[in-house]
Backbone as CSV, one residue per row, in Angstrom:
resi,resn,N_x,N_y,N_z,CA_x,CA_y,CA_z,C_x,C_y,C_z
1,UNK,11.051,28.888,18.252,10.673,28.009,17.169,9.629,28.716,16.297
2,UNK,9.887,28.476,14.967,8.765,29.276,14.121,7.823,28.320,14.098
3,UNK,6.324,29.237,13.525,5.384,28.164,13.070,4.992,28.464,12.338
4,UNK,4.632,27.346,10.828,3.561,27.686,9.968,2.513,27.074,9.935
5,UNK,1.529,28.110,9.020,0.185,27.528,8.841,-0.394,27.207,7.590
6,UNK,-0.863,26.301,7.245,-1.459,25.951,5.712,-2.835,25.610,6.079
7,UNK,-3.634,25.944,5.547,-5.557,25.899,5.130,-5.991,26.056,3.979
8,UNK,-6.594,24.601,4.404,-7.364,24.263,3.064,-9.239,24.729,2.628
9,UNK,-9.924,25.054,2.366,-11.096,25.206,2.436,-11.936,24.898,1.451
10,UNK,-12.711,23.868,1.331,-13.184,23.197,0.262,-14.557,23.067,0.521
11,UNK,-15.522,23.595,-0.668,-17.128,23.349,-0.674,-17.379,22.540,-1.405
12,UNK,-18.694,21.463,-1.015,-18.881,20.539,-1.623,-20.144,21.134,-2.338
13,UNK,-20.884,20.115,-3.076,-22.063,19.964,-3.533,-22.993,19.071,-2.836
14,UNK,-24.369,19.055,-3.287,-25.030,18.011,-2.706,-24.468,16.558,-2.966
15,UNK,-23.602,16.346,-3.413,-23.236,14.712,-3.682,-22.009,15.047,-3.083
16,UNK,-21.563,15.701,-2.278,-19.922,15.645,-1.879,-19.121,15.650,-2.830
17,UNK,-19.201,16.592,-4.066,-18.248,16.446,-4.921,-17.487,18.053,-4.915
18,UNK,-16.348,18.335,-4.602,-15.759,19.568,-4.123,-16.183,20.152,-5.742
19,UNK,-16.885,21.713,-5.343,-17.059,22.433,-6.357,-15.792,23.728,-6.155
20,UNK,-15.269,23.964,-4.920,-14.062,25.025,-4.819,-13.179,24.873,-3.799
21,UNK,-11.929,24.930,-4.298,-10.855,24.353,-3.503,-9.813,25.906,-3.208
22,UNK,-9.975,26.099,-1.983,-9.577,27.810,-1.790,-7.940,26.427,-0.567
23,UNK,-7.163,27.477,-0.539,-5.848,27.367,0.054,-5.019,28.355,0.166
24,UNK,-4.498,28.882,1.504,-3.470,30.144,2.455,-2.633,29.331,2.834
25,UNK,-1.503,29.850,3.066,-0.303,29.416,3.977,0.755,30.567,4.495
26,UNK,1.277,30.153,5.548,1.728,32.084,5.993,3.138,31.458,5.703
27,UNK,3.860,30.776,4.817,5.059,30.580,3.939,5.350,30.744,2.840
28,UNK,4.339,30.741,1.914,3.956,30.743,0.706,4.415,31.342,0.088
29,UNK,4.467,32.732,0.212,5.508,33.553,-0.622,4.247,34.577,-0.885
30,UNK,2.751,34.116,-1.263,1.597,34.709,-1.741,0.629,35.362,-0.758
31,UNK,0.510,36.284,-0.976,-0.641,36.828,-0.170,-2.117,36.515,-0.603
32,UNK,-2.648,36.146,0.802,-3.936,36.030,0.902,-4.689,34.575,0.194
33,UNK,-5.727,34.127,0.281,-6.514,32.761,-0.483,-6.069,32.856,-1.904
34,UNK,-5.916,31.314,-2.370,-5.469,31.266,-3.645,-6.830,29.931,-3.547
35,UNK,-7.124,29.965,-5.130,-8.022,29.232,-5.944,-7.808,28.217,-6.403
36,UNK,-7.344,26.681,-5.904,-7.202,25.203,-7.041,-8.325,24.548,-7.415
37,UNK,-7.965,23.867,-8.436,-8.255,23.012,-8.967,-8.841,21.553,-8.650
38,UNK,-7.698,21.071,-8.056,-7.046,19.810,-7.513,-6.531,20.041,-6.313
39,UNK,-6.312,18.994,-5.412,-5.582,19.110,-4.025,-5.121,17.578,-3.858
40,UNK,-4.075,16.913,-3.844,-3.104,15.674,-3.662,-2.680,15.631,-2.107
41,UNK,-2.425,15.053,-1.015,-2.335,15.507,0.323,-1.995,14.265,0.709
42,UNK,-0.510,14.060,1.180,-0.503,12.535,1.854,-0.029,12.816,3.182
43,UNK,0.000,12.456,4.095,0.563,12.612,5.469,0.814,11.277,6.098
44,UNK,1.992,11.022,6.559,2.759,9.818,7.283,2.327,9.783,8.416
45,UNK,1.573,8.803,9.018,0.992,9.081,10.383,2.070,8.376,11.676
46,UNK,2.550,8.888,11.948,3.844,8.332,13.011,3.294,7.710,13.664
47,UNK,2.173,7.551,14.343,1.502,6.656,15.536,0.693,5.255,14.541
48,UNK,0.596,5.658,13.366,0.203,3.921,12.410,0.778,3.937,12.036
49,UNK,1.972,4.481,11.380,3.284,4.127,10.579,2.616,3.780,9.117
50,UNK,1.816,4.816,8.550,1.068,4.734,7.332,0.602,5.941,6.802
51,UNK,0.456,6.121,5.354,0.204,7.574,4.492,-1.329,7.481,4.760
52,UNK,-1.642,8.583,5.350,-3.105,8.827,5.123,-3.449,9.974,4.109
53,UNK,-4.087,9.632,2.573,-4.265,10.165,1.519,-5.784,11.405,1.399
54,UNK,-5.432,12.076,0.786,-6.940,12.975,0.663,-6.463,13.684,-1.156
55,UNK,-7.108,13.214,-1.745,-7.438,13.182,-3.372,-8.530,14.174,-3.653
56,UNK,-8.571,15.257,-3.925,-9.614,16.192,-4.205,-9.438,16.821,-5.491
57,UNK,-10.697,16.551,-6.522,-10.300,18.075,-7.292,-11.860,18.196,-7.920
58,UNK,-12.247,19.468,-8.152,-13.107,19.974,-8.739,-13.955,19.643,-10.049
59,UNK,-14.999,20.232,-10.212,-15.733,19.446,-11.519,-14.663,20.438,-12.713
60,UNK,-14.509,21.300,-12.755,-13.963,22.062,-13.344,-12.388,21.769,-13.776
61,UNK,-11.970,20.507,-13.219,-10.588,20.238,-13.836,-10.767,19.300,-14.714
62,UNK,-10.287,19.978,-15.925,-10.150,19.166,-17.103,-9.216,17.822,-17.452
63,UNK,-9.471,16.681,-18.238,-8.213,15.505,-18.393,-7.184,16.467,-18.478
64,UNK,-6.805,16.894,-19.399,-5.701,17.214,-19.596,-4.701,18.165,-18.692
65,UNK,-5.522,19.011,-17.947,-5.088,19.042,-16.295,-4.647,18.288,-15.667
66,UNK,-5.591,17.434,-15.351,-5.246,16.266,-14.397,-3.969,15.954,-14.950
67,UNK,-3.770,15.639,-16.400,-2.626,14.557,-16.644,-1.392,15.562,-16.567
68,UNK,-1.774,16.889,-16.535,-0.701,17.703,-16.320,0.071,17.890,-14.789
69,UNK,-1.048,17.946,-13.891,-1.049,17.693,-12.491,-0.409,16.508,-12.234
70,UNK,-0.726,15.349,-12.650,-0.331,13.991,-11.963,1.085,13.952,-12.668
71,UNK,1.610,14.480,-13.917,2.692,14.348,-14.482,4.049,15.192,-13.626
72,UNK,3.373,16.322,-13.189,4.620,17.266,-12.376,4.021,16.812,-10.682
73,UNK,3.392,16.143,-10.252,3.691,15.714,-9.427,4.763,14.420,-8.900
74,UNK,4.508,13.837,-9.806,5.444,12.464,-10.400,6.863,13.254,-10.423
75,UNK,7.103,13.750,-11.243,8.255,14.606,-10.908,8.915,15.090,-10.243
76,UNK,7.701,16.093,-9.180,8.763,16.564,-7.928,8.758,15.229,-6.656
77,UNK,7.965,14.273,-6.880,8.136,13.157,-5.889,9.906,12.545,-6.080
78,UNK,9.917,12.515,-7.232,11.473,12.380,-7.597,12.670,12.921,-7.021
79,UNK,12.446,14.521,-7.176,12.992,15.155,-6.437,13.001,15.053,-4.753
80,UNK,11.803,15.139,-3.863,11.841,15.015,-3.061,12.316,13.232,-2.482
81,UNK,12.090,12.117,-3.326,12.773,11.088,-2.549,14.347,11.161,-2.920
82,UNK,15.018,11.852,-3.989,16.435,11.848,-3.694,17.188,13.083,-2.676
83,UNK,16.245,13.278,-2.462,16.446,14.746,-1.303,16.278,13.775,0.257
84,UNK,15.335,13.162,0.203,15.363,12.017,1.318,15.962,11.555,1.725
85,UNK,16.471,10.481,0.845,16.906,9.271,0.501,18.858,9.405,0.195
86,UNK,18.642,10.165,-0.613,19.852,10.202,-1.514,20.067,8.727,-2.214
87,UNK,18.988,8.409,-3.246,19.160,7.345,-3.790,18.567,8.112,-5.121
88,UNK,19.616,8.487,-6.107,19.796,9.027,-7.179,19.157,8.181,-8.604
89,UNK,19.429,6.621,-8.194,19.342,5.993,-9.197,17.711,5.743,-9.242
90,UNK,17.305,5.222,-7.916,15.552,5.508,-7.862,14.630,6.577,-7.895
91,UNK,15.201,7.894,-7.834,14.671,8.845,-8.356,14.635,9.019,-9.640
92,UNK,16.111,8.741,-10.190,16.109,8.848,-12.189,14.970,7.526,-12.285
93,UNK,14.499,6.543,-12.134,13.467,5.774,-12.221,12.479,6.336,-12.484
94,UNK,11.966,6.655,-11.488,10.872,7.793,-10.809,10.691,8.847,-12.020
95,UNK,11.766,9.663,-12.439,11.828,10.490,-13.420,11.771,9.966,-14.868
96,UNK,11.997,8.535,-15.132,11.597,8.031,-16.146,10.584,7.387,-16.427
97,UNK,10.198,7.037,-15.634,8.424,6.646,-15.533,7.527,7.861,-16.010
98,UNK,7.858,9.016,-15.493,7.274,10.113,-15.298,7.506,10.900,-16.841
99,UNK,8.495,10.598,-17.100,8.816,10.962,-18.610,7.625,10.607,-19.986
100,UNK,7.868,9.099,-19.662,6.749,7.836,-19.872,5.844,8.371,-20.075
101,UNK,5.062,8.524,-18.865,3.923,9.012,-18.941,3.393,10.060,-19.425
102,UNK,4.253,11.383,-19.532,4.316,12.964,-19.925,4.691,12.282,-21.882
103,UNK,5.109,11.203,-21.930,4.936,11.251,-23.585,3.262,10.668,-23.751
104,UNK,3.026,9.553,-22.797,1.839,8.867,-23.160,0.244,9.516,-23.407
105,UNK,0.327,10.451,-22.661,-0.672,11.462,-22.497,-0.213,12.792,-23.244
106,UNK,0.859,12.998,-24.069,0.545,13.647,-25.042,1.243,15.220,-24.346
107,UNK,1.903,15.066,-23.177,2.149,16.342,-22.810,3.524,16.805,-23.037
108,UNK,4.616,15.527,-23.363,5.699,15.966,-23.731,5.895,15.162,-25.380
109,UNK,6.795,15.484,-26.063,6.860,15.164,-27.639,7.780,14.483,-27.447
């Protein structure tokens, strides 16, 4: 059985507000620590049968980041629930919401 590894490494400030968000994974394709921004993280906990969330991003990410971030995340969630699911029609949902929003914030025309 293979195994991978993903690490996250994040410094705070005196108020707990992440000032650097470093991340490795030995799948990745990339060598060595890479530098974000932002970090989105949900995990399904099989023993509560519930998403446990972790929302991080830096002083250094700008709105228009963010809305860029939250817009292609919206997106590949799409992808990944008709990859799930195989429910095509709630993903094109998903992808039109997401559309929506990528006009509302100015990121798509």
């Amino acid at each position: 059985m293979k195994k991978s590894k993903i690490e996250f490494d994040i410094q705070l400030d005196e108020t707990h507000t992440p000032v650097l968000i470093n991340w490795s994974a030995t799948d990745s394709g990339l060598e060595g620590i890479k530098n974000a921004k932002a970090l989105l993280l949900s995990v399904f906990d099989a023993r509560e049968q519930g998403t446990l969330r972790i929302d991080l991003w830096t002083k250094e990410m700008m709105v228009d980041e963010m809305q860029q971030f939250i817009y292609e995340t919206m997106r590949s969630l799409a992808d990944t629930y008709v990859r799930a699911t195989g429910e095509k029609e709630i993903a094109d949902d998903i992808r039109n919401f997401s559309e929506s929003f990528g006009k509302k914030t100015g990121l798509l025309k």
